[in-house]
BANU-594906 format. One line per field, with one value per residue (C-alpha): residue number from 1; residue in three letters; x, y, z. Coordinates in steps of 0.001 Angstrom, whole numbers, always signed. Layout:
REM residues N
nr = c(NUM  ...)
rest = c(ALA  ...)
xx = c(X  ...)
yy = c(Y  ...)
zz = c(Z  ...)
END
This chain:
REM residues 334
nr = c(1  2  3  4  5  6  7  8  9  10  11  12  13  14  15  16  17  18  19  20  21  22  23  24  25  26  27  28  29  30  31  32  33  34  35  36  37  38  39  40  41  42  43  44  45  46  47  48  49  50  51  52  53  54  55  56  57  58  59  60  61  62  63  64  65  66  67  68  69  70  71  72  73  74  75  76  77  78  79  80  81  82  83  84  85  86  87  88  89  90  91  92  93  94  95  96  97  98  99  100  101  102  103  104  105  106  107  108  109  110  111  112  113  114  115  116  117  118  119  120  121  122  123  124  125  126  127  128  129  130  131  132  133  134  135  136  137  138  139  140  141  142  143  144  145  146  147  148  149  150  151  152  153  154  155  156  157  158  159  160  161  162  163  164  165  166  167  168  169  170  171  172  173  174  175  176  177  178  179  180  181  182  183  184  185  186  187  188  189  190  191  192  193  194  195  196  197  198  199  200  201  202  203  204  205  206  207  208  209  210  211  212  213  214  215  216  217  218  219  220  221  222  223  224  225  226  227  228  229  230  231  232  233  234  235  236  237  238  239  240  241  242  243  244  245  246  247  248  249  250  251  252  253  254  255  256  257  258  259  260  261  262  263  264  265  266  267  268  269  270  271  272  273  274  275  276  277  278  279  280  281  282  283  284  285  286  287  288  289  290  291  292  293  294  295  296  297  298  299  300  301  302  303  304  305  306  307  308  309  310  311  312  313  314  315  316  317  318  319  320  321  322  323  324  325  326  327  328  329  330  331  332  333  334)
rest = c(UNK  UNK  UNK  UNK  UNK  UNK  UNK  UNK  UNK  UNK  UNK  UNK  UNK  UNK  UNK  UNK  UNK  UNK  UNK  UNK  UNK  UNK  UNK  UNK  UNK  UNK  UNK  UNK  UNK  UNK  UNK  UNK  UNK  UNK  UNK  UNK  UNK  UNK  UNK  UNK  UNK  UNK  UNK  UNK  UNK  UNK  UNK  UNK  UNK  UNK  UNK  UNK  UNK  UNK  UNK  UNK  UNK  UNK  UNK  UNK  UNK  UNK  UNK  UNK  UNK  UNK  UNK  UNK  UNK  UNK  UNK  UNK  UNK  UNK  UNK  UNK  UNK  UNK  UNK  UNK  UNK  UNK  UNK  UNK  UNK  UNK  UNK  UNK  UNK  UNK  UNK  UNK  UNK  UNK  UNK  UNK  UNK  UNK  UNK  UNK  UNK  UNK  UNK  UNK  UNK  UNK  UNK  UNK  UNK  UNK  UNK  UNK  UNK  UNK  UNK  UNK  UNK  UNK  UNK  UNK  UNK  UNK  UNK  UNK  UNK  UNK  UNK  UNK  UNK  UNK  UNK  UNK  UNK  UNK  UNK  UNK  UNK  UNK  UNK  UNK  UNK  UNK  UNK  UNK  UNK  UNK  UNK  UNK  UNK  UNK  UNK  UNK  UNK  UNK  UNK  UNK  UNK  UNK  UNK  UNK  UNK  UNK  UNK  UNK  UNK  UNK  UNK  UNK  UNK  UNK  UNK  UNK  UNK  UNK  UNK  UNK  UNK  UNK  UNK  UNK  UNK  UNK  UNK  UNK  UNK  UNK  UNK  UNK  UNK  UNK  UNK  UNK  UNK  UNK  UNK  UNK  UNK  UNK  UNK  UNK  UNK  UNK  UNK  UNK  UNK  UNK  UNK  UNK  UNK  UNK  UNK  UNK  UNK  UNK  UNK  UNK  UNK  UNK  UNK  UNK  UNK  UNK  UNK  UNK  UNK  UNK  UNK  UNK  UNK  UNK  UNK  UNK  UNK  UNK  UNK  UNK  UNK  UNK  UNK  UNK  UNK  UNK  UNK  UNK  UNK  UNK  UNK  UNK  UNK  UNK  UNK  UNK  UNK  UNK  UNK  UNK  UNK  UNK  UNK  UNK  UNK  UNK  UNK  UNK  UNK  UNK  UNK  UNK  UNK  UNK  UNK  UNK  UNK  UNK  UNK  UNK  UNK  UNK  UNK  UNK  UNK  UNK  UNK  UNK  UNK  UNK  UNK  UNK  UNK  UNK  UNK  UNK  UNK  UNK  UNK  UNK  UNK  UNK  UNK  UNK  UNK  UNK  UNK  UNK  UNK  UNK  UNK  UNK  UNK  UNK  UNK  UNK  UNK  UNK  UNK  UNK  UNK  UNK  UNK  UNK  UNK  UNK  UNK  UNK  UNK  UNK  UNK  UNK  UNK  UNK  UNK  UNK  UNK  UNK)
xx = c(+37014  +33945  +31861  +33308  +32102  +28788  +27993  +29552  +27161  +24237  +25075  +25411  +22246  +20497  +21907  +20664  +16814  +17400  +18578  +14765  +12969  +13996  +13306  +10334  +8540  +6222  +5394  +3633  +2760  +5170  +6476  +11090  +13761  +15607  +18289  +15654  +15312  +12275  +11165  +10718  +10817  +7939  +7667  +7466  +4650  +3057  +3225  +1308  -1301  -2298  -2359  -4927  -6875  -6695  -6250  -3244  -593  +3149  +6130  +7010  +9158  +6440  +4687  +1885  -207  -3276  -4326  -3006  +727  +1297  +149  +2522  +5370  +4583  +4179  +7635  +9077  +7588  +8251  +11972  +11346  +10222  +12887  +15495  +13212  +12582  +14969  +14230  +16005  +14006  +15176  +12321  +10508  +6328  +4967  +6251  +4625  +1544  +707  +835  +3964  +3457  +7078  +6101  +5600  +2143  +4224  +3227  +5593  +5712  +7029  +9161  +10837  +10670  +10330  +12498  +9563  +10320  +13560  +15132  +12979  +12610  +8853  +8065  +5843  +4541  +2156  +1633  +1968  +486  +470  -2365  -3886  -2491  -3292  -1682  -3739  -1781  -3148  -2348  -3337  -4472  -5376  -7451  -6458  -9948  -10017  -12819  -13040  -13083  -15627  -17959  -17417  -18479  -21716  -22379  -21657  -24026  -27234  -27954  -31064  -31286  -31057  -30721  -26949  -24338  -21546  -20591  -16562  -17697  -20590  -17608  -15473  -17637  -17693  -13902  -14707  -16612  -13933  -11957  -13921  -14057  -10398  -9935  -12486  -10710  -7406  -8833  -10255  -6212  -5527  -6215  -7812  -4787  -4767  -6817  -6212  -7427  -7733  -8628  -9045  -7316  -8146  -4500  -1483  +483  -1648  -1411  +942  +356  -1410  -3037  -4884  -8100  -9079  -12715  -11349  -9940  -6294  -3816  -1676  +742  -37  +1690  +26  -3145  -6247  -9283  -12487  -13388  -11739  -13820  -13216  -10641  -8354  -8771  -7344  -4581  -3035  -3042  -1347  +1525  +1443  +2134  +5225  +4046  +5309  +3194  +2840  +1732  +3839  +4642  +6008  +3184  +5787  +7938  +4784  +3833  +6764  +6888  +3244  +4442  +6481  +4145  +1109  +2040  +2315  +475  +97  -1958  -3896  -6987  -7166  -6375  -8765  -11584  -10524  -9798  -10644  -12300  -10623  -7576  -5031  -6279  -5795  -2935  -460  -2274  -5457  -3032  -1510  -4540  -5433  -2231  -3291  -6024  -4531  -1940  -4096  -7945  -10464  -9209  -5635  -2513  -435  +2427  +1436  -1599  -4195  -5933  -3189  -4510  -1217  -1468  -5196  -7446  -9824  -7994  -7101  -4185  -1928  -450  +3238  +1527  +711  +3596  +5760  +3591  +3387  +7177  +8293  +6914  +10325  +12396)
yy = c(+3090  +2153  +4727  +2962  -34  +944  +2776  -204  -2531  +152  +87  -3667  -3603  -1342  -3444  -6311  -4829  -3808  -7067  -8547  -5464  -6343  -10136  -10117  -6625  -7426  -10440  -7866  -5545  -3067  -727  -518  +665  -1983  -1856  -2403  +1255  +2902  +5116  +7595  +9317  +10376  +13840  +13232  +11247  +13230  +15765  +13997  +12861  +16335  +17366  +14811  +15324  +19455  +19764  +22000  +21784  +21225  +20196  +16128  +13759  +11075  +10227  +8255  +10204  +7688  +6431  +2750  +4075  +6091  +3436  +860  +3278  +3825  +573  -279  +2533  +644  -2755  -1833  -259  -3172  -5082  -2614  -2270  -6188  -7797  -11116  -11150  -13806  -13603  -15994  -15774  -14044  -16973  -19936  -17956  -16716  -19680  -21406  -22410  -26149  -26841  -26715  -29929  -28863  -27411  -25078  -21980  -19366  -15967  -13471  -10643  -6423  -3613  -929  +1820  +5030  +3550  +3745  +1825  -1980  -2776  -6620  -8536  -12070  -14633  -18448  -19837  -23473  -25159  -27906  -29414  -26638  -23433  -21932  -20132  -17516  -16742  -13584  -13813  -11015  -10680  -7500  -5769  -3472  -1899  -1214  +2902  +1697  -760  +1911  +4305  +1371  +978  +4733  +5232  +2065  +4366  +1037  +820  -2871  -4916  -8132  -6958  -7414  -8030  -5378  -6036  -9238  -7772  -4912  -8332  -9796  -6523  -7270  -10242  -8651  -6354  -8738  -11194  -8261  -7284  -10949  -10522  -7368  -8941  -12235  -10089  -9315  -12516  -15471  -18823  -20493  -18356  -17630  -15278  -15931  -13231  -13949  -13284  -15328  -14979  -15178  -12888  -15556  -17497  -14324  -12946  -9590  -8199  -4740  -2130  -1274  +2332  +3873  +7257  +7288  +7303  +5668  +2566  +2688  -766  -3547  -1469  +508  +153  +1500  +714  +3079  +2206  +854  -2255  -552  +426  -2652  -4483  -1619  -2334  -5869  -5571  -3864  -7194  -9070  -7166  -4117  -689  +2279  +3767  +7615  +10261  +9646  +12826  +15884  +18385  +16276  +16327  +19858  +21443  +19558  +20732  +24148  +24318  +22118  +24622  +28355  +30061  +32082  +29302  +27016  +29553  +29049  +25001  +25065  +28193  +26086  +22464  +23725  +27421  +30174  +32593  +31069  +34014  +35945  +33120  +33591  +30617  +28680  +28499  +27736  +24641  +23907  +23488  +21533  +18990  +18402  +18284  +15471  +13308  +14312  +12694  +14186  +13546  +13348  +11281  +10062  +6917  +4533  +5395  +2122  +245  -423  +420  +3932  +4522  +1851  +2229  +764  -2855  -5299  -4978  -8412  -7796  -7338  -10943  -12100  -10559  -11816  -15515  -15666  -16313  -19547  -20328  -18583)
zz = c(+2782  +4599  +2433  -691  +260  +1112  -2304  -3721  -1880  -2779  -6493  -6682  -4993  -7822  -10437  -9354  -9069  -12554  -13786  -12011  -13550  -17185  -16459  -15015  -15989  -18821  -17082  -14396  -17091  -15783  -18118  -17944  -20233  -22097  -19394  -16512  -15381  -14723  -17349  -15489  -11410  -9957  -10447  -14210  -13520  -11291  -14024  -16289  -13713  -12437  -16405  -16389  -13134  -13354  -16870  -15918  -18460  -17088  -18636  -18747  -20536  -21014  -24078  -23440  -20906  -20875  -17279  -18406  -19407  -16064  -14009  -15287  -15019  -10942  -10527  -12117  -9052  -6179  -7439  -8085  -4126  -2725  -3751  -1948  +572  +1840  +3905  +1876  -1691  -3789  -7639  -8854  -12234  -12059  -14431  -11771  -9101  -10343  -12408  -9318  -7904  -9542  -9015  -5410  -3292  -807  +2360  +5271  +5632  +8224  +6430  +8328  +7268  +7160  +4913  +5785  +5752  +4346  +3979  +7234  +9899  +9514  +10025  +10339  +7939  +9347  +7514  +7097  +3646  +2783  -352  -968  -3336  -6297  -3955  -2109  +650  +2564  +6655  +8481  +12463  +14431  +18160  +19289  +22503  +23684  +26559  +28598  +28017  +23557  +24978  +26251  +23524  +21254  +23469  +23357  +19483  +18876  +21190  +22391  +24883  +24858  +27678  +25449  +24902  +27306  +26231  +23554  +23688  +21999  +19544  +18487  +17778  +15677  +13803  +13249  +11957  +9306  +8630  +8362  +5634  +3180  +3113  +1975  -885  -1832  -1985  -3305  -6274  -7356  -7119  -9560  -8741  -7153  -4578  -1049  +1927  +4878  +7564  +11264  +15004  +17205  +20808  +22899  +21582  +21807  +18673  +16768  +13685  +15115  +18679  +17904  +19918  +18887  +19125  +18667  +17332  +13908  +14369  +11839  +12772  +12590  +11493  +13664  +16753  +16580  +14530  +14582  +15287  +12547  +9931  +6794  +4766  +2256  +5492  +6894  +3551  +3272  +6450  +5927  +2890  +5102  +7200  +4014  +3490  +1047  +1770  +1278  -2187  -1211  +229  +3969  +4484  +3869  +3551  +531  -1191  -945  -1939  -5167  -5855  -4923  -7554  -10242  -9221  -8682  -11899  -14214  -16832  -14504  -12264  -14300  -13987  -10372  -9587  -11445  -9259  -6010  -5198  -6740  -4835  -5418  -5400  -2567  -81  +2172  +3109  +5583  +3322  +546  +2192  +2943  -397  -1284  +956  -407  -3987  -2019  +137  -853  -2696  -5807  -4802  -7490  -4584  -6731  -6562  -8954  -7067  -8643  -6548  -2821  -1326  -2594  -1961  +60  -2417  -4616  -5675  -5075  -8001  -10412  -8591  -5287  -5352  -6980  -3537  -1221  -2663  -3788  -255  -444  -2046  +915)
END
Protein backbone atom coordinates (compact mmCIF):
# COMPACT_ATOMS: atom_id res chain seq x y z
CA UNK A 1 0.00 0.00 0.00
CA UNK A 2 2.65 2.37 0.98
CA UNK A 3 4.42 1.86 -2.52
CA UNK A 4 1.03 2.75 -4.15
CA UNK A 5 0.89 5.73 -2.58
CA UNK A 6 4.20 6.85 -3.23
CA UNK A 7 4.08 6.30 -7.14
CA UNK A 8 0.81 7.88 -6.79
CA UNK A 9 2.29 10.93 -5.06
CA UNK A 10 5.33 10.69 -7.75
CA UNK A 11 2.94 10.68 -10.72
CA UNK A 12 0.76 13.46 -9.39
CA UNK A 13 3.91 15.11 -8.92
CA UNK A 14 4.98 14.72 -12.78
CA UNK A 15 1.69 15.84 -13.85
CA UNK A 16 1.70 18.73 -12.23
CA UNK A 17 5.39 19.84 -13.72
CA UNK A 18 3.82 19.10 -16.97
CA UNK A 19 0.78 21.11 -16.47
CA UNK A 20 3.69 24.36 -15.56
CA UNK A 21 5.80 23.20 -18.61
CA UNK A 22 2.91 23.71 -21.14
CA UNK A 23 1.89 27.03 -19.32
CA UNK A 24 4.76 28.63 -18.99
CA UNK A 25 7.33 27.08 -21.69
CA UNK A 26 7.32 29.45 -24.59
CA UNK A 27 7.26 32.12 -22.21
CA UNK A 28 11.08 30.83 -21.36
CA UNK A 29 11.59 29.85 -24.85
CA UNK A 30 11.65 26.28 -23.88
CA UNK A 31 10.75 23.93 -26.38
CA UNK A 32 7.54 20.96 -24.87
CA UNK A 33 5.09 18.69 -26.48
CA UNK A 34 1.56 19.88 -26.55
CA UNK A 35 0.92 17.84 -23.40
CA UNK A 36 3.94 19.52 -21.50
CA UNK A 37 6.52 16.71 -21.97
CA UNK A 38 9.86 17.16 -22.95
CA UNK A 39 10.53 16.40 -26.41
CA UNK A 40 12.95 14.49 -25.84
CA UNK A 41 15.63 12.59 -22.88
CA UNK A 42 18.95 13.32 -22.90
CA UNK A 43 20.62 10.81 -24.70
CA UNK A 44 18.70 11.86 -27.83
CA UNK A 45 20.12 15.04 -27.36
CA UNK A 46 23.31 14.17 -26.64
CA UNK A 47 23.15 12.40 -29.92
CA UNK A 48 22.62 15.22 -31.85
CA UNK A 49 25.19 17.38 -29.98
CA UNK A 50 28.23 15.09 -30.46
CA UNK A 51 26.92 14.79 -34.34
CA UNK A 52 27.56 18.35 -34.18
CA UNK A 53 30.76 18.73 -32.12
CA UNK A 54 32.56 15.39 -33.79
CA UNK A 55 30.73 15.30 -36.84
CA UNK A 56 30.07 11.61 -35.90
CA UNK A 57 26.82 10.48 -37.22
CA UNK A 58 24.45 8.50 -34.65
CA UNK A 59 21.03 7.70 -34.70
CA UNK A 60 18.33 10.39 -33.01
CA UNK A 61 14.75 11.17 -33.03
CA UNK A 62 15.21 14.99 -33.30
CA UNK A 63 14.64 17.08 -36.21
CA UNK A 64 16.03 20.25 -35.80
CA UNK A 65 19.71 19.67 -34.95
CA UNK A 66 20.74 23.50 -34.95
CA UNK A 67 22.58 24.70 -31.66
CA UNK A 68 19.28 26.94 -30.87
CA UNK A 69 16.72 23.76 -31.08
CA UNK A 70 18.86 21.43 -28.72
CA UNK A 71 19.36 23.97 -26.30
CA UNK A 72 15.76 24.72 -25.72
CA UNK A 73 14.98 21.07 -25.50
CA UNK A 74 17.74 20.62 -22.38
CA UNK A 75 16.63 23.38 -20.93
CA UNK A 76 12.93 22.16 -20.94
CA UNK A 77 14.69 18.71 -18.85
CA UNK A 78 16.20 20.75 -16.09
CA UNK A 79 13.46 23.18 -15.73
CA UNK A 80 10.87 20.29 -15.48
CA UNK A 81 13.96 18.95 -12.79
CA UNK A 82 14.01 21.76 -10.84
CA UNK A 83 10.64 21.78 -10.20
CA UNK A 84 10.78 18.04 -8.72
CA UNK A 85 13.81 18.85 -7.36
CA UNK A 86 12.94 22.17 -4.99
CA UNK A 87 11.37 21.75 -1.85
CA UNK A 88 9.33 25.06 -2.62
CA UNK A 89 6.34 24.44 -5.18
CA UNK A 90 5.52 27.99 -6.65
CA UNK A 91 2.95 27.58 -9.73
CA UNK A 92 3.31 31.33 -10.80
CA UNK A 93 3.16 32.66 -14.40
CA UNK A 94 7.16 33.79 -16.19
CA UNK A 95 5.61 37.21 -17.60
CA UNK A 96 4.46 38.45 -13.78
CA UNK A 97 7.88 37.55 -12.68
CA UNK A 98 10.17 38.58 -15.19
CA UNK A 99 8.36 41.67 -16.16
CA UNK A 100 8.87 42.59 -12.77
CA UNK A 101 6.74 41.32 -10.19
CA UNK A 102 4.51 44.77 -10.40
CA UNK A 103 1.76 43.07 -8.55
CA UNK A 104 4.23 43.13 -5.75
CA UNK A 105 4.01 45.71 -2.86
CA UNK A 106 8.24 46.66 -2.15
CA UNK A 107 8.91 43.88 0.73
CA UNK A 108 12.15 42.30 2.10
CA UNK A 109 12.10 38.39 2.00
CA UNK A 110 14.51 35.94 3.34
CA UNK A 111 14.37 32.68 0.92
CA UNK A 112 14.92 29.20 2.32
CA UNK A 113 14.58 26.09 0.87
CA UNK A 114 16.73 22.87 -0.84
CA UNK A 115 17.30 21.13 -3.96
CA UNK A 116 17.44 17.60 -3.51
CA UNK A 117 20.93 17.21 -5.48
CA UNK A 118 21.29 14.39 -7.66
CA UNK A 119 18.01 13.64 -6.42
CA UNK A 120 18.48 12.15 -3.16
CA UNK A 121 20.37 14.65 -0.79
CA UNK A 122 18.59 17.92 0.17
CA UNK A 123 21.19 20.75 -0.25
CA UNK A 124 20.03 24.22 1.20
CA UNK A 125 19.60 27.36 -0.88
CA UNK A 126 19.48 30.76 1.25
CA UNK A 127 19.12 34.44 -0.14
CA UNK A 128 17.43 37.81 0.74
CA UNK A 129 14.88 39.12 -1.66
CA UNK A 130 13.78 42.98 -1.53
CA UNK A 131 11.50 44.70 -3.65
CA UNK A 132 11.94 48.65 -4.05
CA UNK A 133 11.21 51.04 -6.04
CA UNK A 134 10.16 48.36 -9.23
CA UNK A 135 13.42 46.03 -8.61
CA UNK A 136 13.84 43.66 -7.05
CA UNK A 137 17.53 43.15 -5.95
CA UNK A 138 18.27 39.68 -4.63
CA UNK A 139 21.57 39.41 -1.76
CA UNK A 140 23.39 36.22 -1.09
CA UNK A 141 25.87 36.52 2.17
CA UNK A 142 29.00 34.76 2.51
CA UNK A 143 31.58 34.60 5.36
CA UNK A 144 35.19 33.21 4.53
CA UNK A 145 36.82 30.86 7.01
CA UNK A 146 41.06 31.01 6.10
CA UNK A 147 43.24 29.47 8.02
CA UNK A 148 46.59 30.38 8.67
CA UNK A 149 48.50 27.34 6.57
CA UNK A 150 45.84 28.84 3.10
CA UNK A 151 47.17 32.15 4.46
CA UNK A 152 50.79 31.30 3.86
CA UNK A 153 50.29 29.41 0.76
CA UNK A 154 48.57 32.63 -0.47
CA UNK A 155 51.79 34.63 0.60
CA UNK A 156 54.07 32.08 -1.09
CA UNK A 157 51.96 31.72 -4.44
CA UNK A 158 51.86 35.71 -4.54
CA UNK A 159 56.43 35.56 -4.36
CA UNK A 160 55.89 38.48 -2.30
CA UNK A 161 59.24 40.23 -1.01
CA UNK A 162 57.58 43.27 0.27
CA UNK A 163 57.73 44.41 3.56
CA UNK A 164 54.86 47.01 2.91
CA UNK A 165 52.41 43.87 3.17
CA UNK A 166 51.39 42.37 6.26
CA UNK A 167 48.54 41.30 6.41
CA UNK A 168 47.88 38.95 3.38
CA UNK A 169 44.66 37.02 5.00
CA UNK A 170 43.13 40.44 4.35
CA UNK A 171 44.83 41.32 0.76
CA UNK A 172 43.54 37.39 -0.29
CA UNK A 173 39.97 38.88 1.02
CA UNK A 174 39.85 41.59 -0.95
CA UNK A 175 40.62 39.27 -3.82
CA UNK A 176 37.21 37.64 -2.85
CA UNK A 177 35.74 40.62 -3.13
CA UNK A 178 36.67 40.83 -6.63
CA UNK A 179 35.52 37.49 -7.24
CA UNK A 180 32.77 38.21 -5.98
CA UNK A 181 31.73 41.65 -8.07
CA UNK A 182 32.11 39.71 -11.34
CA UNK A 183 29.88 36.74 -10.62
CA UNK A 184 27.20 39.49 -10.12
CA UNK A 185 27.94 41.04 -13.57
CA UNK A 186 27.74 37.59 -15.02
CA UNK A 187 24.47 36.85 -13.54
CA UNK A 188 23.29 40.47 -13.92
CA UNK A 189 23.99 39.99 -17.76
CA UNK A 190 20.89 37.07 -17.73
CA UNK A 191 18.93 39.15 -16.12
CA UNK A 192 16.84 42.19 -17.38
CA UNK A 193 16.75 45.70 -15.92
CA UNK A 194 14.46 45.00 -12.97
CA UNK A 195 16.70 43.00 -11.50
CA UNK A 196 20.22 43.24 -9.32
CA UNK A 197 22.32 40.66 -7.40
CA UNK A 198 24.28 41.56 -4.95
CA UNK A 199 27.09 39.30 -3.70
CA UNK A 200 29.13 39.96 -0.47
CA UNK A 201 31.51 39.24 2.42
CA UNK A 202 30.27 39.55 5.65
CA UNK A 203 32.74 39.34 8.41
CA UNK A 204 30.95 37.05 11.45
CA UNK A 205 29.24 33.58 10.39
CA UNK A 206 26.59 34.47 12.19
CA UNK A 207 25.74 37.66 9.50
CA UNK A 208 26.23 35.24 6.73
CA UNK A 209 23.73 33.11 4.25
CA UNK A 210 26.48 30.64 4.08
CA UNK A 211 30.13 30.19 6.13
CA UNK A 212 32.66 28.53 3.67
CA UNK A 213 36.24 27.35 3.89
CA UNK A 214 38.54 28.74 1.67
CA UNK A 215 41.14 26.46 0.23
CA UNK A 216 44.35 27.49 -1.87
CA UNK A 217 44.38 24.16 -3.87
CA UNK A 218 41.75 23.69 -6.44
CA UNK A 219 39.30 21.42 -4.90
CA UNK A 220 35.49 21.52 -5.74
CA UNK A 221 32.84 22.56 -3.11
CA UNK A 222 31.04 21.03 -2.56
CA UNK A 223 29.40 24.35 -2.48
CA UNK A 224 27.78 25.25 0.99
CA UNK A 225 31.47 24.24 2.40
CA UNK A 226 34.69 24.62 0.53
CA UNK A 227 35.83 27.01 -2.10
CA UNK A 228 38.75 27.78 -3.50
CA UNK A 229 41.04 30.25 -3.59
CA UNK A 230 41.58 29.25 -7.14
CA UNK A 231 38.72 29.26 -8.59
CA UNK A 232 38.11 31.95 -11.48
CA UNK A 233 35.19 34.28 -11.92
CA UNK A 234 32.96 31.68 -13.95
CA UNK A 235 33.27 29.15 -10.76
CA UNK A 236 32.73 31.66 -8.53
CA UNK A 237 29.21 32.64 -10.33
CA UNK A 238 28.46 28.75 -10.77
CA UNK A 239 28.46 28.00 -7.25
CA UNK A 240 26.49 30.86 -6.40
CA UNK A 241 23.97 29.96 -8.64
CA UNK A 242 23.73 26.62 -6.44
CA UNK A 243 23.14 29.04 -3.40
CA UNK A 244 20.22 30.49 -5.27
CA UNK A 245 18.64 27.18 -5.48
CA UNK A 246 19.86 25.78 -9.11
CA UNK A 247 20.95 22.23 -9.36
CA UNK A 248 23.73 21.22 -11.54
CA UNK A 249 23.09 20.68 -15.24
CA UNK A 250 26.25 18.19 -16.15
CA UNK A 251 26.68 14.66 -15.22
CA UNK A 252 27.54 14.22 -11.47
CA UNK A 253 28.34 10.83 -11.77
CA UNK A 254 31.63 10.19 -14.32
CA UNK A 255 30.80 6.69 -14.72
CA UNK A 256 26.77 7.41 -15.91
CA UNK A 257 28.30 9.48 -18.41
CA UNK A 258 30.84 7.24 -19.80
CA UNK A 259 29.00 4.34 -20.35
CA UNK A 260 26.47 6.14 -22.44
CA UNK A 261 29.40 7.49 -24.61
CA UNK A 262 30.64 3.97 -24.69
CA UNK A 263 27.99 2.92 -26.42
CA UNK A 264 27.36 6.38 -28.68
CA UNK A 265 31.30 6.11 -29.66
CA UNK A 266 32.70 2.55 -30.28
CA UNK A 267 31.83 1.42 -33.64
CA UNK A 268 33.09 1.21 -36.99
CA UNK A 269 30.77 3.94 -38.37
CA UNK A 270 32.25 6.71 -36.12
CA UNK A 271 35.97 5.61 -35.71
CA UNK A 272 37.04 8.11 -38.27
CA UNK A 273 35.33 11.38 -36.55
CA UNK A 274 36.47 10.42 -33.16
CA UNK A 275 40.13 9.30 -34.38
CA UNK A 276 40.30 12.88 -36.10
CA UNK A 277 38.77 14.84 -32.51
CA UNK A 278 40.38 13.02 -29.91
CA UNK A 279 43.19 10.52 -30.83
CA UNK A 280 45.04 9.53 -33.72
CA UNK A 281 45.89 6.38 -32.43
CA UNK A 282 42.63 5.82 -31.42
CA UNK A 283 42.21 1.96 -31.71
CA UNK A 284 45.40 0.85 -30.33
CA UNK A 285 44.83 2.49 -26.96
CA UNK A 286 44.02 0.12 -24.27
CA UNK A 287 41.18 0.86 -21.58
CA UNK A 288 42.72 3.19 -19.26
CA UNK A 289 43.91 5.52 -22.16
CA UNK A 290 40.45 4.99 -23.56
CA UNK A 291 38.59 6.32 -20.49
CA UNK A 292 40.80 8.64 -20.51
CA UNK A 293 39.69 9.90 -23.55
CA UNK A 294 35.96 9.62 -22.61
CA UNK A 295 36.54 12.00 -20.04
CA UNK A 296 37.62 14.27 -21.86
CA UNK A 297 34.79 13.89 -24.49
CA UNK A 298 32.43 14.31 -20.92
CA UNK A 299 33.96 17.06 -18.90
CA UNK A 300 36.81 18.71 -21.33
CA UNK A 301 37.01 21.72 -23.13
CA UNK A 302 35.36 20.16 -26.02
CA UNK A 303 32.89 18.39 -23.79
CA UNK A 304 29.24 16.98 -25.09
CA UNK A 305 28.06 17.01 -21.14
CA UNK A 306 24.36 16.50 -21.67
CA UNK A 307 23.62 19.56 -20.67
CA UNK A 308 23.56 23.56 -22.82
CA UNK A 309 26.77 24.22 -22.30
CA UNK A 310 25.70 28.04 -23.01
CA UNK A 311 23.75 27.61 -19.63
CA UNK A 312 26.14 28.49 -16.53
CA UNK A 313 24.83 25.66 -14.51
CA UNK A 314 26.15 23.19 -17.00
CA UNK A 315 29.47 24.90 -17.82
CA UNK A 316 30.76 28.12 -15.76
CA UNK A 317 31.53 29.56 -18.81
CA UNK A 318 28.44 29.87 -19.62
CA UNK A 319 25.51 32.31 -18.93
CA UNK A 320 22.45 32.41 -16.59
CA UNK A 321 19.58 31.14 -18.57
CA UNK A 322 15.67 33.25 -18.95
CA UNK A 323 14.12 30.32 -16.43
CA UNK A 324 17.15 30.59 -14.24
CA UNK A 325 15.95 33.94 -13.22
CA UNK A 326 12.50 33.30 -13.32
CA UNK A 327 13.29 30.37 -10.20
CA UNK A 328 15.35 32.40 -8.38
CA UNK A 329 13.00 35.61 -8.34
CA UNK A 330 9.62 33.57 -8.09
CA UNK A 331 10.14 32.99 -4.41
CA UNK A 332 9.48 36.39 -3.80
CA UNK A 333 5.84 35.14 -3.86
CA UNK A 334 6.56 32.16 -1.27
Amino acid sequence: MKIIILLSLISMSSFSQRAQLKKYSSSLDIETKSNGRCNYNRNNLNKAHLNNIYNTDLNHSIEDISSQSINSNFSCIFLKRNLRRDSNKIDIAPEKVLSGMKDVKDTSKEITGKIRYLGIVGKKYKYNLDKKSGKTAITVKLHFKVSSAVTKDYKDALNSQSDAITDYKELLLVEMDSKLKSAEDIWKSGAGSGFDFNFIRVDTESDAHFSVNLQSDYGRGPYDKNWSLEWPNTTVAHELGHMMGLDDEYDNVLLSTISGLNALLINNKNEAAIEKTVCSEYKDQDDAQLFGYFRKLSFGSDRAAKCDKSSIMCDPYGVPQKWHIYTIFKRLYL
